[in-house]
Phi, psi and omega in degrees: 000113138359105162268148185263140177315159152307273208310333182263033186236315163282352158276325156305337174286305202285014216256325196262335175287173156255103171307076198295144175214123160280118216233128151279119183273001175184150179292144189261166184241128181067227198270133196293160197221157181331294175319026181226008186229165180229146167260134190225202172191125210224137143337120159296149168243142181291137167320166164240162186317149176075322157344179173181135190261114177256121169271146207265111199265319183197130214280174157223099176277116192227166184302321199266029156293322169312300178306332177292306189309355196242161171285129179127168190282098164239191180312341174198154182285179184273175169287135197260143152319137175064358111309140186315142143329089160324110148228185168252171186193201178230112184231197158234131162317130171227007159209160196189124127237044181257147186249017159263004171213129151280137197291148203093341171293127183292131179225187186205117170248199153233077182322299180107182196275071169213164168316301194225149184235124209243114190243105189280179186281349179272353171263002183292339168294281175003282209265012146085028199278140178197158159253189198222106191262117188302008201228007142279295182200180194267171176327283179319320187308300202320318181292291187288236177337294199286340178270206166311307179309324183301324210286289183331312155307305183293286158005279194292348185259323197257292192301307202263297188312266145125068175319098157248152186320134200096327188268180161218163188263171172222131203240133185258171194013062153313311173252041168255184199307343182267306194287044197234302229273330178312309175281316181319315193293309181287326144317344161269315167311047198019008208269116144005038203261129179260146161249164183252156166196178199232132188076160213289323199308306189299322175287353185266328205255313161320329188268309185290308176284313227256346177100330184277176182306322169194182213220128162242131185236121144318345189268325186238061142124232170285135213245313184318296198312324225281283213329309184324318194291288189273010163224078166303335155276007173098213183199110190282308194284078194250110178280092209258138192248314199257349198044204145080215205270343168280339174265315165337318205272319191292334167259017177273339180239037195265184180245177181279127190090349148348109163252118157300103171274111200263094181279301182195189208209057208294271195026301216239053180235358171270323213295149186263001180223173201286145170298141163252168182263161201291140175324310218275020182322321188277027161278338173289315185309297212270358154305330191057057198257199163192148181237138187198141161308095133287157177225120200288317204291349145323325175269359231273357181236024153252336198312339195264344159296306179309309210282326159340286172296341175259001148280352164292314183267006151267356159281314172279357177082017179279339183195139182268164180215084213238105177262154192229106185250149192234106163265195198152322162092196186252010147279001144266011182262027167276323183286303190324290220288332142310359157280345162304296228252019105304342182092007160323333231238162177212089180125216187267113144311143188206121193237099152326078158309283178233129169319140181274000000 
C-alpha cells in the first residue's frame, strides 16, 4: 500500500473543511442589524505556489468597522456588498507554499470575518500577513498593545501629540483599546494623564491598575466642571476616541499650543442625521492649537519599532493589557461587534474564533 506523502495528507484534511463567513448584504442606516449581514459557507481550498492558508484563530473588533460598512470616499474603501466582512485578526498557517511561512507559524493579518483566510503571494502585503512571536506577547496582546490599537496609541501621542513631560494629556475611551494604551505611555513619558470614561467600574480600574492621575465618568455628570478639577492648568494633549459633546467640551480647556489628536469619533458613527463639527472650534484660533487626523495604516512600515518598545514595557511590568474576549465563533460577531457602541466591552474587543 502506497504511503501518502504529509503533504498529500494535509490537501486531503483540507479537502473536508468548511469555510463559515460573515458577508455584508446592505449598508446599514444608524446601528447594524441583522438584516445587514449574510452567514454564508464555502469548501477550503489549498494555496496556490507562493500562497498561504491561515486559520483564523481571533478576531479584532474595532469602532472604526462601522465606518467601512458605509458608502462614500474615506481613508480605505468600504467594504462591497456581499464581501467578506473586513477585520484584522490572529491565526495559524495550517498550509503554506510560500517559503517564508511555515505551517504552524502564528501570524496576525486581515482575515476578514471567516474560518479560513486564503492568501495568494500577490496578496500578501494586502491583508497586512506577518508572523508573530508568542514568547513576546499573547495571542490578544497581538490584537491590542502589540496590534493596531498599540500602533494607533503609539503614533497618534508621539507624532500628532508629540508629548512633552509635564504638560497634560487628557484621553476620551479611556479604558477602551487605544485609550487604555495611550495613557499608560504618557505616564511613562512623564505626563499628566486624565482619562474620560464611562461608568465608575471603568474610571476606577484606569486609575487604580493603568496608572492614570485621574479618571472623569462621562456618565455622572458635568464632565466641563470634572476637566476644571483634574487640569487646573488646562489641557496640552487632547487623544479624542470619541467625538461629538466630549470634545467640544474639552476644547473649551485646551492652552495655547495645544494639540488635538483626532483618533475616532464612536459617538457619531451610528448617526442617522449629518455630523456636526464642534461650536467651540474657534478655541484653536484663539490657542494657537492644532487639531489633525490620524490613520494608523500610515506608519505601517515603523510598526516593528513601536511594537519592539511596547513590548519592553510589557515585559518590565511598565504597561498593562486588558482584553474584553467573546467566544463564539464569526456566527457570533454581529451581536459582538455592538458591544463597542453601547459601551459593554471593557479593554479590546476580541471574538474567539477558533481554540488554538
Amino acid at each position: 500500500m502506497r504511503r501518502f506523502t504529509p503533504m498529500e495528507t494535509l490537501m486531503s484534511t483540507l479537502a473536508t473543511l468548511t469555510n463559515h463567513q460573515v458577508r455584508l448584504a446592505a449598508r446599514p442606516v444608524g446601528l447594524p442589524t441583522g438584516a445587514n449581514w449574510s452567514h454564508t459557507s464555502e469548501p477550503v481550498q489549498e494555496p496556490t505556489v507562493g500562497g498561504v492558508l491561515v486559520k483564523t484563530l481571533s478576531l479584532s473588533l474595532d469602532p472604526a468597522m462601522r465606518g467601512w460598512m458605509n458608502e462614500g470616499k474615506s481613508y480605505i474603501p468600504p467594504v462591497g456588498i456581499g464581501e467578506v466582512m473586513r477585520a484584522g485578526g490572529v491565526g495559524v498557517v495550517v498550509a503554506s507554499k510560500n517559503p517564508a511561512f511555515a505551517v504552524g507559524d502564528h501570524v496576525s493579518c486581515s482575515p476578514g470575518v471567516q474560518e479560513y483566510c486564503l492568501i495568494a503571494e500577490g496578496e500578501i502585503k494586502r491583508y497586512s500577513l506577518a508572523k508573530i512571536d508568542l514568547r513576546v506577547g499573547s495571542l490578544t496582546q497581538w490584537l491590542n498593545v502589540l496590534g493596531m490599537p498599540g500602533m494607533t496609541a503609539y503614533f497618534g501621542l508621539m507624532d500628532v501629540g508629540l508629548p512633552k513631560a509635564g504638560q497634560t494629556l487628557v484621553v476620551s475611551g479611556a479604558a477602551g483599546a487605544v485609550g487604555q494604551t495611550v495613557g499608560q505611555l504618557g505616564k511613562i513619558l512623564g505626563l499628566r494623564v486624565v482619562g474620560i470614561a464611562g461608568g465608575a467600574t471603568k474610571c476606577d480600574w484606569v486609575v487604580r491598575e493603568l496608572g492614570f492621575d485621574a479618571c472623569v465618568d462621562y456618565k455622572a455628570g458635568n464632565i466641563k466642571d470634572a476637566l476644571r478639577e483634574q487640569c487646573p492648568k488646562g489641557v496640552d494633549i487632547y487623544f479624542d476616541n470619541v467625538g461629538g459633546e466630549i470634545l467640544d467640551t474639552v476644547l473649551t480647556r485646551i492652552t495655547r499650543g495645544a494639540r488635538i489628536v483626532i483618533c475616532g469619533a464612536i459617538s457619531q458613527y451610528n448617526n442617522t442625521t449629518a455630523i456636526k463639527g464642534p461650536a467651540n472650534y474657534m478655541s484653536l484660533l484663539v490657542n494657537r492649537a492644532r487639531m489633525e487626523g490620524m490613520v494608523v495604516f500610515d506608519y505601517a512600515d515603523r510598526y516593528h519599532l513601536a511594537i519592539t518598545e511596547m513590548a519592553g514595557y510589557l515585559k518590565a511590568g511598565k504597561m498593562k493589557s486588558k482584553e474584553d474576549v467573546v467566544m463564539g465563533g464569526v456566527q457570533a460577531f454581529p451581536d459582538t461587534l455592538l458591544k463597542l457602541f453601547n459601551g459593554e466591552n471593557f479593554g479590546k474587543l476580541v471574538l474567539q474564533v477558533a481554540a488554538e
